[in-house]
C-alpha angles and dihedrals in degrees: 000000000000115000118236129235110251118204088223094072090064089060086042093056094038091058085048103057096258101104122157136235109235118249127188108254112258141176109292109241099178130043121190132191107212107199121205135173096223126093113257081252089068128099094232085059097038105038117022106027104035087047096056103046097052085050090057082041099055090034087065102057090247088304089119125062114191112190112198114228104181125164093039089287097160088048148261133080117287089256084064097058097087093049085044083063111031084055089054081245081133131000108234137016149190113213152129116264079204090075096072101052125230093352097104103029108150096072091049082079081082085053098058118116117274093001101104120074106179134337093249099055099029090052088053088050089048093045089059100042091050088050084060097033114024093118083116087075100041087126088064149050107242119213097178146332120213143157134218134246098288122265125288112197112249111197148164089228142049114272112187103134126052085237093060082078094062113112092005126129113239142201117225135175102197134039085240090053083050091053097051084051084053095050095050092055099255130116115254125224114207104209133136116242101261087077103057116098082048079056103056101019076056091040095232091143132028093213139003132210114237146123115266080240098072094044095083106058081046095043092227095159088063091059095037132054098188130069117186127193130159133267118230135027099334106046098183123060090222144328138235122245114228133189144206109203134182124203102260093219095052092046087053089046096062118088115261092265091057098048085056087051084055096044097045073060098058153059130026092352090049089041085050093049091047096051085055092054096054096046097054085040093070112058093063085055086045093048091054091042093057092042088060107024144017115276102220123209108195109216129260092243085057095037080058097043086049094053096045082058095041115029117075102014079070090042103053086037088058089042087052097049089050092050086055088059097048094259130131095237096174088052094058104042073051096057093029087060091044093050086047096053092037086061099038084068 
């Protein structure tokens, strides 16, 4: 199933400073599937993607068509979506470089614990340093990278103490998330979002690591009764890196007008735009989770006594990995932590 155009996400982008300028209507010359792994319910669908798209729409004249695939409509599992476009199987996707473990690994250094602030200022730090060290995506054409909102963790059971993780099952996106699971004493389960509500309604797992954003869509507060952030400055333990990605060959196929259509459509204004979308996605998921649940903040004396666990345990292990590959790991959570501050202020 293609999903249609609405008129109100037009009205949608326009609130939220992303107006169009009008354009006569013309024959339509391209036309691009976009394949994502949401539901067409979720933020990420309604409004990023489907706003971004009707604004390049609406940019080319109607000389580019963008038909809308969610829920892995055209086939295959999440993992599969890199290797979709970067095979030219679809044009454009949405998806987690995480999901393909230690194959991007230079832009996990904005994964690590305690190392993200906000998605605003922390999508701004990772535009840039994608701009210096983005050699990992050569094969594609990179639109934006971003991240959420950071995890809150989602559980069956009260956490309140550093030492309540301990023993639990654990869902985790990333190998770096795996290792800070790890590192509180807990068992990591590697799965994509879309199984999670199997996960915890089977009890496969005690907890799982995600925004409040993306528990709607997945009616995690149905299956969970607890919902932990983290007293003091940095709220949320860690965050998830996400792409959109074109197929490299299609982006060099468009005449020249069109690729400027694509790249006013990209990059740090794009990455901007995203980080203000997940934060104002996540106060309608912590409203239903208060309304069914109990919204935990773990003090500041156990948040201390987390981050001395996790933190740079993760940290070294990640700096290790990166040695092993010939990459100065230390350098870039240096720099990533210094991009990050320079665009907090």
């Amino acid at each position: 199933m293609v999903v249609r155009r609405r008129p109100l996400i037009a009205a949608a982008v326009a609130v939220m400073g992303f107006g169009f300028a009008c354009a006569p209507a013309g024959a339509q010359e391209i036309t691009l599937k976009v394949h994502h792994f949401l539901p067409p319910v979720a933020v990420a669908h309604k409004k990023m993607i489907a706003p971004w798209a009707e604004k390049v729409m609406r940019e080319s004249g109607g000389r580019i068509k963008i038909d809308i695939y969610p829920a892995m409509q055209l086939g295959g599992k999440p993992p599969q979506l890199i290797d979709q476009v970067r095979d030219g199987v679809v044009d454009i996707v949405w998806t987690l470089p995480g999901y393909t473990p230690g194959r991007f690994t230079k832009t996990e250094v904005f994964e690590l614990p305690f190392m993200h602030s906000e998605p605003i200022s922390t999508n701004k730090a990772l535009a840039e340093f994608a701009e210096r060290h983005g050699d990992e995506f050569s094969d594609y054409k990179v639109l934006a990278l971003h991240v959420h909102a950071g995890q809150v963790i989602h559980s069956a059971t009260p956490i309140r103490t550093a030492g309540d993780l301990k023993g639990l099952k654990i869902r985790t996106p990333t190998r770096t998330g795996g290792w800070m699971i790890e590192a509180m004493g807990a068992t990591p389960v590697g799965a994509p979002v879309p199984k999670i509500p199997e996960m915890l309604s089977k009890r496969v797992v005690d907890a799982v690591l995600i925004p409040y954003e993306v528990t709607l869509p997945l009616k995690v507060d149905e299956m969970v009764d607890y919902h932990t952030v983290l007293a003091g400055d940095v709220a949320r333990v860690n965050t998830s890196t996400f792409i959109i990605a074109m197929n490299k060959a299609r982006y060099d196929s468009l005449p020249a007008d069109l690729k400027k259509v694509i790249d006013d459509n990209s990059g740090m204004a794009l990455s901007q735009w995203l980080g203000e979308i997940w934060e104002a996605a996540e106060a309608p998921g912590k409203t239903k989770a208060e309304a069914s649940g109990e919204i935990i903040t773990m003090p500041e004396a156990e948040v201390a006594k987390l981050r001395a666990k996790i933190e740079q345990p993760v940290i070294d292990r990640w700096i290790g990995e990166m040695k092993a590959k010939g990459v100065d790991g230390q350098a870039l959570v240096d720099e990533a932590r210094a991009l990050i501050a320079k665009y907090s202020k």
